[in-house]
N, C-alpha and C positions, 0 to 999 in steps of 0.2 A: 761179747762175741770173741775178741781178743784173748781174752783169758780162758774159753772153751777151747781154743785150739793149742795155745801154749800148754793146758793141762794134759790134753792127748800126746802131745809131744812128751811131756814130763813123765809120762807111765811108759810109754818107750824105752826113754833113756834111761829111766830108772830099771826097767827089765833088762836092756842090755846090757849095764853097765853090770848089774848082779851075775847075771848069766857070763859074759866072757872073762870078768877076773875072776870069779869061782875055778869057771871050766880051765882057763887058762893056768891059774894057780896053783888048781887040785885041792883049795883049802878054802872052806867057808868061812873061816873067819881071818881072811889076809886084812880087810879091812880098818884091824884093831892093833896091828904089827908095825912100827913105826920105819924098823928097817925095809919095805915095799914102797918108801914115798921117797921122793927130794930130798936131799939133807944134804948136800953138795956145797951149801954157802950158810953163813949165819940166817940169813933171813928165809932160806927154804927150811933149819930145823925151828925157827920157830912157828914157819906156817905148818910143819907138820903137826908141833906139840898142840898148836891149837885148834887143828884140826880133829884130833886124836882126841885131846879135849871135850869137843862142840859133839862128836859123838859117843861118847860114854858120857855126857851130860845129856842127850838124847833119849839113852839106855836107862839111864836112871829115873828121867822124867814119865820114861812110859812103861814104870814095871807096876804099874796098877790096871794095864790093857790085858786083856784074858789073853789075847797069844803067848804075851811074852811073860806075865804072870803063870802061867803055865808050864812053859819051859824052864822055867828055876823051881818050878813045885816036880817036876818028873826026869829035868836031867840036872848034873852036876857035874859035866864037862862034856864039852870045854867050857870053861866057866861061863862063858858070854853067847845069846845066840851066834845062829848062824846069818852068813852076810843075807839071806833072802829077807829073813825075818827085820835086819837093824834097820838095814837099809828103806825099807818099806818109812822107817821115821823120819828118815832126813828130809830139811828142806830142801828143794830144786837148787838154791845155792850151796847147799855142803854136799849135795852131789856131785854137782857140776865142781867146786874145790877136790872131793876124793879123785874124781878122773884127771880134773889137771894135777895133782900131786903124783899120782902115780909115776913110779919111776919106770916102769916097763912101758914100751910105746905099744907092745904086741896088742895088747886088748884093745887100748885105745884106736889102736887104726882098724882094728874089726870091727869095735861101736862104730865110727865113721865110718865105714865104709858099708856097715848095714845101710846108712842115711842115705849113700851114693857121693860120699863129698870124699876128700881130701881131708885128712887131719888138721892142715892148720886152715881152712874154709872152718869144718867141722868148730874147732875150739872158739872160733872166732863168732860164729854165730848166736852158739852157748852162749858165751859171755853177754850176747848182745840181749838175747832173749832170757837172759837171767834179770838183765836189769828191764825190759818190759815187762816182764812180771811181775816183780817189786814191784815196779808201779803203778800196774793193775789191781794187784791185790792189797793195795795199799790208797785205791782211789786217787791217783796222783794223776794229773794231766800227761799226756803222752806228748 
């Protein structure tokens, strides 16, 4: 039952998150761009590289899925789909990682503020509900 309402929340966040940094950006594929994340300290360019990483290791794992197998058989740029499409593959963890990397607050405090929270309520939640999920989906005592 826990994990049916955490999943509703995750098609949400995953809709918002696609929708305001598209709309906000102008560019569907900001996702794949390393300059739009943190990079401010050593250890923010490494969460990005292995963010960046964790999804074109996503892309690659799902080009046997007829959407995305589709878009490399009828388009050829921009090389990679577009954010509606990648993003549909991340885990709720490398989502919730793309929103906190983001180096723009602009989108993020429109997703939050779709919820009705404050940004840092907002971020602090995720986090919290990333990790009951993991443990749900993972059978793990709560």
């Amino acid at each position: 039952m826990c994990l049916e309402a955490i999943e509703r929340l995750e098609i949400s966040f995953r809709t918002q998150l696609i929708y305001h940094i598209t709309r906000y950006t102008g560019d569907n594929n900001r996702y794949e761009q390393a300059r739009f994340f943190k990079r401010g300290t050593p250890a923010e360019q490494t969460a990005s590289a292995r963010l960046l990483s964790t999804i074109r290791g996503e892309l690659d794992r799902a080009k046997s899925k007829t959407f995305i197998a589709d878009y490399y058989r009828f388009y050829d740029q921009p090389r990679n789909p577009p954010a509606w499409m990648v993003l549909e593959l991340l885990s709720f963890g490398t989502l919730y990682n793309l929103f906190n990397q983001f180096v723009d607050t602009t989108p993020k405090l429109a997703i939050a503020n779709h919820f009705h929270l404050a940004l840092t309520v907002f971020n602090s939640w995720m986090q919290s509900i990333n990790g009951v999920r993991n443990k749900c989906a993972h059978h793990d005592r709560l």
